[in-house]
mmCIF file of the N, C-alpha and C atoms, coordinates in Angstrom:
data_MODEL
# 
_entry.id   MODEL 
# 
loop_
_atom_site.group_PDB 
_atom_site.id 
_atom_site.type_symbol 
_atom_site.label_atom_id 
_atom_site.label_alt_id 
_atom_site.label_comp_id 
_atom_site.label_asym_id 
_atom_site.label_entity_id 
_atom_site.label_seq_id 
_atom_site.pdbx_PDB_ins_code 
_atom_site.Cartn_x 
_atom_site.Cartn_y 
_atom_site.Cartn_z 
_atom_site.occupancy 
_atom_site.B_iso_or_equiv 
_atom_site.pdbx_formal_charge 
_atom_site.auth_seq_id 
_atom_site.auth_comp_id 
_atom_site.auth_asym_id 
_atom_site.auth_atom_id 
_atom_site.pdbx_PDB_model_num 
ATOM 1   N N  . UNK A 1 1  ? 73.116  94.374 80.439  1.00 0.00 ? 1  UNK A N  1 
ATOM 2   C CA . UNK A 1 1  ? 74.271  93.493 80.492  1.00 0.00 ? 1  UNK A CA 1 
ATOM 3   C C  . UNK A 1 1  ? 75.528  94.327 80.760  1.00 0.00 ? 1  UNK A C  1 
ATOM 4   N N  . UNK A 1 2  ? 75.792  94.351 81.823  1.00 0.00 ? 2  UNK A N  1 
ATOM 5   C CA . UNK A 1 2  ? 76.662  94.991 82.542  1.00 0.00 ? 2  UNK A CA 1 
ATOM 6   C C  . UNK A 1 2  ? 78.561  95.251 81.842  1.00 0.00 ? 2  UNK A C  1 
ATOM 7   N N  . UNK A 1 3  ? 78.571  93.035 81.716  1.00 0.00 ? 3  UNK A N  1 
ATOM 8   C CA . UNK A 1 3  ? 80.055  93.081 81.141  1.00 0.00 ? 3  UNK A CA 1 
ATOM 9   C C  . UNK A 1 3  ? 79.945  93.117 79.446  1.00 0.00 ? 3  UNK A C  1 
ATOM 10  N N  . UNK A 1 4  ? 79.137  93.269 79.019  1.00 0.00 ? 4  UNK A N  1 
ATOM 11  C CA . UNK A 1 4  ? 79.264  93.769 77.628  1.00 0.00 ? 4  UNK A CA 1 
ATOM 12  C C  . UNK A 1 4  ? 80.159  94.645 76.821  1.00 0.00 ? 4  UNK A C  1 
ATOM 13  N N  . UNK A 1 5  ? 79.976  95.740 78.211  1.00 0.00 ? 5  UNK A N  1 
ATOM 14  C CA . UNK A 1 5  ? 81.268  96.607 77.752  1.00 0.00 ? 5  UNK A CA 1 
ATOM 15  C C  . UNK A 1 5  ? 82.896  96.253 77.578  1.00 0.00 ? 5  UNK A C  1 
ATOM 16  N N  . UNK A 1 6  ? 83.089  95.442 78.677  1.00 0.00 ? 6  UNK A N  1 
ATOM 17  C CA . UNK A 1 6  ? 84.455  94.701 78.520  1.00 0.00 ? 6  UNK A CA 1 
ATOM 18  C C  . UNK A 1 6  ? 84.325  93.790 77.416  1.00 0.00 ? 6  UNK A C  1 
ATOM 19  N N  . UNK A 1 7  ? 83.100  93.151 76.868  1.00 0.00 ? 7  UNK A N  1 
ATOM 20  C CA . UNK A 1 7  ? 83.943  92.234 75.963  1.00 0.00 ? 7  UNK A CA 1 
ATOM 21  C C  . UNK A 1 7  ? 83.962  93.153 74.367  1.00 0.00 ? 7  UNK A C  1 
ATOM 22  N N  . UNK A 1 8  ? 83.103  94.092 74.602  1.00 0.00 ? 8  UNK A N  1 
ATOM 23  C CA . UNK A 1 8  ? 83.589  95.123 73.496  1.00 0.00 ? 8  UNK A CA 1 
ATOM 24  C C  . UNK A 1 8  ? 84.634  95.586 73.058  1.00 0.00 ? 8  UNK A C  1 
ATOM 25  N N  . UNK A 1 9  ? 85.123  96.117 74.670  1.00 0.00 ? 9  UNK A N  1 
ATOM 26  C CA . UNK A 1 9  ? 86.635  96.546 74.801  1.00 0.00 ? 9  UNK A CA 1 
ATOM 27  C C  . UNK A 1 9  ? 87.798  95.789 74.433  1.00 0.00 ? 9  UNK A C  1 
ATOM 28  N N  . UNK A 1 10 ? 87.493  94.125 74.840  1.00 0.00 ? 10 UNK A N  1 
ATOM 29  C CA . UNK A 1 10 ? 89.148  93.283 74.769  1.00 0.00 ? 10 UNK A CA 1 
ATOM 30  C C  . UNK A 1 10 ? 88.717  93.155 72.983  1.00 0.00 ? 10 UNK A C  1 
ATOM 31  N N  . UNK A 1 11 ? 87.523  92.643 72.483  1.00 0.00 ? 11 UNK A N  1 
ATOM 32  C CA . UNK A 1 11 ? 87.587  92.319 71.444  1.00 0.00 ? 11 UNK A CA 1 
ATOM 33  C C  . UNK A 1 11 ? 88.388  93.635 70.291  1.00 0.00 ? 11 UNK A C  1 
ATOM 34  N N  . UNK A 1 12 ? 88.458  94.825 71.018  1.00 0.00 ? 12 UNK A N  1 
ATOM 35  C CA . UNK A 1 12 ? 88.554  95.866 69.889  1.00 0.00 ? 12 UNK A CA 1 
ATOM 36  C C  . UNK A 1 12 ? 89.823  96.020 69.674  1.00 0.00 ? 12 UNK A C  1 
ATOM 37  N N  . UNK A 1 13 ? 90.550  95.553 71.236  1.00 0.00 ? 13 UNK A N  1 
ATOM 38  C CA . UNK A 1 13 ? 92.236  95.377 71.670  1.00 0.00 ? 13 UNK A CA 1 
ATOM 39  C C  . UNK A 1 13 ? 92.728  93.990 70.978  1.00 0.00 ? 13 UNK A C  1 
ATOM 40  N N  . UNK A 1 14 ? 91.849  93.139 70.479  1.00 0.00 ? 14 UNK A N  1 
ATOM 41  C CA . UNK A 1 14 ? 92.483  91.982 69.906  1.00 0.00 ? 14 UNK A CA 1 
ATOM 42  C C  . UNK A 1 14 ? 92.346  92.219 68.377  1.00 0.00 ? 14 UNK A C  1 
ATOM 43  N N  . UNK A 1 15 ? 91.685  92.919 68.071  1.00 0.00 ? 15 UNK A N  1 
ATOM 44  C CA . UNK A 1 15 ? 91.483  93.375 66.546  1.00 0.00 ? 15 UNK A CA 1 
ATOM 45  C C  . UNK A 1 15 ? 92.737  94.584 66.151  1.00 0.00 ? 15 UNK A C  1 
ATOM 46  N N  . UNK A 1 16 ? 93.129  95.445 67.159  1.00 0.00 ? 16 UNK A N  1 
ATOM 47  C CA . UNK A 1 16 ? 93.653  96.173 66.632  1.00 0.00 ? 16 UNK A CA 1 
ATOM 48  C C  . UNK A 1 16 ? 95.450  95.562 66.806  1.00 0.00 ? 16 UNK A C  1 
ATOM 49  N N  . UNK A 1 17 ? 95.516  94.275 67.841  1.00 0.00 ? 17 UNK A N  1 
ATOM 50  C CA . UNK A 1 17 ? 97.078  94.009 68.186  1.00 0.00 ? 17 UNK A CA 1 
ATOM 51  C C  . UNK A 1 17 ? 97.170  93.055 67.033  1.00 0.00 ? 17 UNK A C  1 
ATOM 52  N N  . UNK A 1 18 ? 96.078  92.525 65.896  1.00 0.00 ? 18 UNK A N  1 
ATOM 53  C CA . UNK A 1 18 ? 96.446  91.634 65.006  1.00 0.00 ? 18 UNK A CA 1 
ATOM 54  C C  . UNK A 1 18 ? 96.386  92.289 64.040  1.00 0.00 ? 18 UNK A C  1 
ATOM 55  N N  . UNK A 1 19 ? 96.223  93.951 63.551  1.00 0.00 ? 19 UNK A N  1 
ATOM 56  C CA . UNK A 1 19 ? 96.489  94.274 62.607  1.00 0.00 ? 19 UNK A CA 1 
ATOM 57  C C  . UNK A 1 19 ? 97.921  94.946 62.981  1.00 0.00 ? 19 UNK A C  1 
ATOM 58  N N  . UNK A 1 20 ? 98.869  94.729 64.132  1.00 0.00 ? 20 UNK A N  1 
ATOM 59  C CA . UNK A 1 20 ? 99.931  95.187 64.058  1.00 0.00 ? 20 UNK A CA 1 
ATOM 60  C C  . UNK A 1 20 ? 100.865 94.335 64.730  1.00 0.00 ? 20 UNK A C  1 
ATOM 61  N N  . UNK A 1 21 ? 100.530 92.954 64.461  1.00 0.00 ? 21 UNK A N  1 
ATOM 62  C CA . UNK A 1 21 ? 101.601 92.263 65.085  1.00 0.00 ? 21 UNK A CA 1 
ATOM 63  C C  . UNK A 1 21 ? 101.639 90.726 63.977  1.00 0.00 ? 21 UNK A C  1 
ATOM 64  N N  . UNK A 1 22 ? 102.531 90.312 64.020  1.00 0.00 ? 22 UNK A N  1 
ATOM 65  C CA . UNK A 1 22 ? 102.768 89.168 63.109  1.00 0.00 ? 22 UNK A CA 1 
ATOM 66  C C  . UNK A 1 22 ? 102.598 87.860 63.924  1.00 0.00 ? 22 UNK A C  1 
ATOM 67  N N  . UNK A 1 23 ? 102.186 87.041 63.166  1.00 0.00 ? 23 UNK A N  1 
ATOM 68  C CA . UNK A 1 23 ? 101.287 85.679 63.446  1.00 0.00 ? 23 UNK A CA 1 
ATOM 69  C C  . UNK A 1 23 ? 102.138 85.165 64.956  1.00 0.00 ? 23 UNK A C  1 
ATOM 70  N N  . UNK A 1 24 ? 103.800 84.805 65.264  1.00 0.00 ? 24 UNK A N  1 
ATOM 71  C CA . UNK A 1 24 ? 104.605 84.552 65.648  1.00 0.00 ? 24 UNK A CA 1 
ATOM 72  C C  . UNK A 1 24 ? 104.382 85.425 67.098  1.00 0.00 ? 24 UNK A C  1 
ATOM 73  N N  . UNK A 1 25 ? 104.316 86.813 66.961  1.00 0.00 ? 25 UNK A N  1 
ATOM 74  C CA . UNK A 1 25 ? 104.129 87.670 68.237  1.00 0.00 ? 25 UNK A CA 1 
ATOM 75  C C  . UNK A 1 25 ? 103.073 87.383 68.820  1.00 0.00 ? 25 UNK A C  1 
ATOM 76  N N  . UNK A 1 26 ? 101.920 87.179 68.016  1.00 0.00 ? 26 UNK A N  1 
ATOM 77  C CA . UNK A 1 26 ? 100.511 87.288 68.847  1.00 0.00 ? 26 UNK A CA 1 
ATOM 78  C C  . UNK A 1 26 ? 100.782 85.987 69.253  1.00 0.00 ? 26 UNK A C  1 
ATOM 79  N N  . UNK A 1 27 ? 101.282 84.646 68.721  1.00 0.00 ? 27 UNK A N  1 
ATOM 80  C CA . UNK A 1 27 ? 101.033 83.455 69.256  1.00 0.00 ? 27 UNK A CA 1 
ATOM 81  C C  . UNK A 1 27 ? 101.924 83.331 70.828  1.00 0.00 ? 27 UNK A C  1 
ATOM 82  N N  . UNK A 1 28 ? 103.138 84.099 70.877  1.00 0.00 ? 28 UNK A N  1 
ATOM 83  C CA . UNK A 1 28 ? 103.937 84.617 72.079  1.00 0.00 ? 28 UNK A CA 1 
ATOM 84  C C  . UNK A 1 28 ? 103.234 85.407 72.977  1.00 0.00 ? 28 UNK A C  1 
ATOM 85  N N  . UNK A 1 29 ? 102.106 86.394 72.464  1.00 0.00 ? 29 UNK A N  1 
ATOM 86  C CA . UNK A 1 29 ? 101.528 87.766 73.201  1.00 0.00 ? 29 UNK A CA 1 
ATOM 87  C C  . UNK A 1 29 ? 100.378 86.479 73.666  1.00 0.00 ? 29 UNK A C  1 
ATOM 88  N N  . UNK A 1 30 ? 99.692  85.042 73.387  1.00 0.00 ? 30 UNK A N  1 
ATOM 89  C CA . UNK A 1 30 ? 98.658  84.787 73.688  1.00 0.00 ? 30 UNK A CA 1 
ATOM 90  C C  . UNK A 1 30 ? 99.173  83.203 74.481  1.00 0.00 ? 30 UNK A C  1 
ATOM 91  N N  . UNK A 1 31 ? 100.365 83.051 74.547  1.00 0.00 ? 31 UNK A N  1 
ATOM 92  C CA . UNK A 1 31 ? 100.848 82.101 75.320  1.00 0.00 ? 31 UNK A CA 1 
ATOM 93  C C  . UNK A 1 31 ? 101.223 83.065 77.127  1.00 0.00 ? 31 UNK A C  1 
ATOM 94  N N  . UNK A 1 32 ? 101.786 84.162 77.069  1.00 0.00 ? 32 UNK A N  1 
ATOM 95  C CA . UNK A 1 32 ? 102.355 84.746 77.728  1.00 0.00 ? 32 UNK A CA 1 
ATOM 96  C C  . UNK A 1 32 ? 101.059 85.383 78.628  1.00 0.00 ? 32 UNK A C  1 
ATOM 97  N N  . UNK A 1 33 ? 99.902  85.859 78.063  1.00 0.00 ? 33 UNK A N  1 
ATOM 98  C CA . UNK A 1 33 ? 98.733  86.427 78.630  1.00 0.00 ? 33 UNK A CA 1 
ATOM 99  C C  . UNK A 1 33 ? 97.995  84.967 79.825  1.00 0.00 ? 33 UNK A C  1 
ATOM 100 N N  . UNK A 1 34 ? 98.159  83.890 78.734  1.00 0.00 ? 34 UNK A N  1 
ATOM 101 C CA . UNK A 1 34 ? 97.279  82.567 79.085  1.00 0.00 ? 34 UNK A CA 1 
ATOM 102 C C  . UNK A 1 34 ? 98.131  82.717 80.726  1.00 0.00 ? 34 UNK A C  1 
ATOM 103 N N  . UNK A 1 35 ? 99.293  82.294 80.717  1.00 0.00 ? 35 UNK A N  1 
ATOM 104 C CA . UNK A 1 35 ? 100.209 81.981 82.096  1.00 0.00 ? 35 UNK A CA 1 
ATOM 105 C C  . UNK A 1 35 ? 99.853  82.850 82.371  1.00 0.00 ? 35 UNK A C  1 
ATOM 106 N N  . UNK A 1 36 ? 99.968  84.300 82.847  1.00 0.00 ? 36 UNK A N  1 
ATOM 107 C CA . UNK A 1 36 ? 99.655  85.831 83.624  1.00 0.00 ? 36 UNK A CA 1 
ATOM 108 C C  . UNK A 1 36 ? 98.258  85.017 83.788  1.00 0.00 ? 36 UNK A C  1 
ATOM 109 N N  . UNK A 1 37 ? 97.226  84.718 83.298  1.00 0.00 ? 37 UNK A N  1 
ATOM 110 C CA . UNK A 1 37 ? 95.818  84.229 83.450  1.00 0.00 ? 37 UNK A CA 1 
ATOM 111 C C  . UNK A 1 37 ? 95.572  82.972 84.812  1.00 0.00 ? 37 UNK A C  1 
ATOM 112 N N  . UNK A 1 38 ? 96.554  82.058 84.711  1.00 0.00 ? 38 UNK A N  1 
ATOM 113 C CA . UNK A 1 38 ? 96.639  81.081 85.319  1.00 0.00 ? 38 UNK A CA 1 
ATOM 114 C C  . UNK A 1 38 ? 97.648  81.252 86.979  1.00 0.00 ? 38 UNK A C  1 
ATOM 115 N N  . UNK A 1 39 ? 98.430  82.012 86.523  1.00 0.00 ? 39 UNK A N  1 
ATOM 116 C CA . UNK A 1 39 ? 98.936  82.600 87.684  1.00 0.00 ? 39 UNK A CA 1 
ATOM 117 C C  . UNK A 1 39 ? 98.296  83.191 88.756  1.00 0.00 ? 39 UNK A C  1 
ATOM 118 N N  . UNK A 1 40 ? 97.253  84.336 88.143  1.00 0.00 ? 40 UNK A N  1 
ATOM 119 C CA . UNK A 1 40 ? 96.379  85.562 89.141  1.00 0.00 ? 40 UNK A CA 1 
ATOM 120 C C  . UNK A 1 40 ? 95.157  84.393 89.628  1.00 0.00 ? 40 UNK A C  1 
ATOM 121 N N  . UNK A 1 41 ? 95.126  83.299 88.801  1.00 0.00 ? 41 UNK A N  1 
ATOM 122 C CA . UNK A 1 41 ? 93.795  82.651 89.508  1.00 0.00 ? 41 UNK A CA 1 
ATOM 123 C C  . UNK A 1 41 ? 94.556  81.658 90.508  1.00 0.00 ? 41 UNK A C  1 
ATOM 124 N N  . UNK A 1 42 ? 95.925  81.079 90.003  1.00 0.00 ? 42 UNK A N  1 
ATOM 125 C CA . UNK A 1 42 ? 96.563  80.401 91.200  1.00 0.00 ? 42 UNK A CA 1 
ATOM 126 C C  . UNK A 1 42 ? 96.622  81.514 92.645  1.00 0.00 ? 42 UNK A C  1 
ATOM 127 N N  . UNK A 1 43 ? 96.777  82.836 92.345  1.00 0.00 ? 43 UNK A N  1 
ATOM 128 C CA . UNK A 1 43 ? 97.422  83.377 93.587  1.00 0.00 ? 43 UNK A CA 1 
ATOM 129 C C  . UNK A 1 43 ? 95.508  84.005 94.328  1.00 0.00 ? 43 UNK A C  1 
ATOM 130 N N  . UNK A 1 44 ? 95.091  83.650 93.371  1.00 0.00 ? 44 UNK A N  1 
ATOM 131 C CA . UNK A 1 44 ? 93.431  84.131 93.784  1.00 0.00 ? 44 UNK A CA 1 
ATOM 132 C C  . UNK A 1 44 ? 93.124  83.027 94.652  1.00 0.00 ? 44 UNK A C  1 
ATOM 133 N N  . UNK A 1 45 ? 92.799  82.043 94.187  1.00 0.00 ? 45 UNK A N  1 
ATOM 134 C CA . UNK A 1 45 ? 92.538  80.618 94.970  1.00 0.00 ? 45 UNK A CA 1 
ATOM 135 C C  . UNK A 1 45 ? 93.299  80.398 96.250  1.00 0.00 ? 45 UNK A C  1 
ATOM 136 N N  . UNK A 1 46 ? 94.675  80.574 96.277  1.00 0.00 ? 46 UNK A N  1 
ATOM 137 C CA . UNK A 1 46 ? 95.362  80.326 97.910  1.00 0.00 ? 46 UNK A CA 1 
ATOM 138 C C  . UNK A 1 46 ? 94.834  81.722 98.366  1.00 0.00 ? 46 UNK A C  1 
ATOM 139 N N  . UNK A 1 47 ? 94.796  82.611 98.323  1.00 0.00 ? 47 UNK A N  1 
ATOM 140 C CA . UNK A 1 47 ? 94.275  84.156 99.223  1.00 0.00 ? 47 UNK A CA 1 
ATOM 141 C C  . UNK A 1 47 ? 93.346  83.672 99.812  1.00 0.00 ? 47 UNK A C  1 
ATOM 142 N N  . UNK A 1 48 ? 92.347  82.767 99.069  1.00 0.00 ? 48 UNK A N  1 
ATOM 143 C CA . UNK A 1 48 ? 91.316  82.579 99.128  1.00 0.00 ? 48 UNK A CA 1 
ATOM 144 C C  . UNK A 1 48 ? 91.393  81.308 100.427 1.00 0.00 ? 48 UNK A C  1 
ATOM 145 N N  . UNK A 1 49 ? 91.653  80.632 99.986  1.00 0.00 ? 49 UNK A N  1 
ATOM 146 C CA . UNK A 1 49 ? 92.094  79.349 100.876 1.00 0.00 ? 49 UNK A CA 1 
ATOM 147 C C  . UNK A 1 49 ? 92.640  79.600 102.240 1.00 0.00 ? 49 UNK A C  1 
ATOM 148 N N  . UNK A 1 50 ? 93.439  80.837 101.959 1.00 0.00 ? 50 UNK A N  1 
ATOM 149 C CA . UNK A 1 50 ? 94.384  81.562 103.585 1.00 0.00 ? 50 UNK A CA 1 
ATOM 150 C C  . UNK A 1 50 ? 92.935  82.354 104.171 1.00 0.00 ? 50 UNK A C  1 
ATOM 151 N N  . UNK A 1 51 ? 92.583  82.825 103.588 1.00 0.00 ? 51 UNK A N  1 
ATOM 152 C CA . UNK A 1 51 ? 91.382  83.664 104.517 1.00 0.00 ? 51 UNK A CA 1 
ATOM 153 C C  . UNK A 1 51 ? 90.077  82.473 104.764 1.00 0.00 ? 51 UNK A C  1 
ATOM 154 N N  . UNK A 1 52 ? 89.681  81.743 104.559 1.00 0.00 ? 52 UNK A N  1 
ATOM 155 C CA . UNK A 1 52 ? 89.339  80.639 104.680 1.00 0.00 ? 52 UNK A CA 1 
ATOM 156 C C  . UNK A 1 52 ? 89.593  79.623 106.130 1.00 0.00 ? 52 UNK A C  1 
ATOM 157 N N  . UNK A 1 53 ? 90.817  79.375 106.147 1.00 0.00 ? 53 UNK A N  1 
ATOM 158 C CA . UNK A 1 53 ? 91.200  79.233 106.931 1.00 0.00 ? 53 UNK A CA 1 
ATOM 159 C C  . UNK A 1 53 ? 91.021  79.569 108.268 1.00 0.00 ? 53 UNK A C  1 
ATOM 160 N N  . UNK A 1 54 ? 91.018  81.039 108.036 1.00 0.00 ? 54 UNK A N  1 
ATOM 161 C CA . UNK A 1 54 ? 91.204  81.732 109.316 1.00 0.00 ? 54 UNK A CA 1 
ATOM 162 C C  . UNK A 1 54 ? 89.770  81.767 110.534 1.00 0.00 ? 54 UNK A C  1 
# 
C-alpha cells in the first residue's frame, strides 16, 4: 500500500499541530486548508477541461 505512507505522515502533522495550537486556530488552520483544497481541484478540473478541449 503505496499511500500509507502519506496518511501516516498528515496524521502525525495533525497530532502534533493540535498539541500546539488552540481549538480556535486549528478550526481557522482547517477552514483555510479546506478552501486551498477546493481551489487546487477547481484550478485542476478547468486545466483539465482546457486540455480537453484541445
Amino acid at each position: 500500500m503505496p499511500d500509507c505512507t502519506n496518511l501516516y505522515f498528515l496524521s502525525t502533522v495533525a497530532c502534533q499541530l493540535s498539541e500546539c495550537m488552540s481549538g480556535e486556530e486549528l478550526e481557522k488552520l482547517t477552514s483555510d486548508l479546506l478552501v486551498l483544497g477546493y481551489m487546487l481541484e477547481n484550478i485542476t478540473a478547468r486545466k483539465k477541461s482546457c486540455e480537453d478541449s484541445r
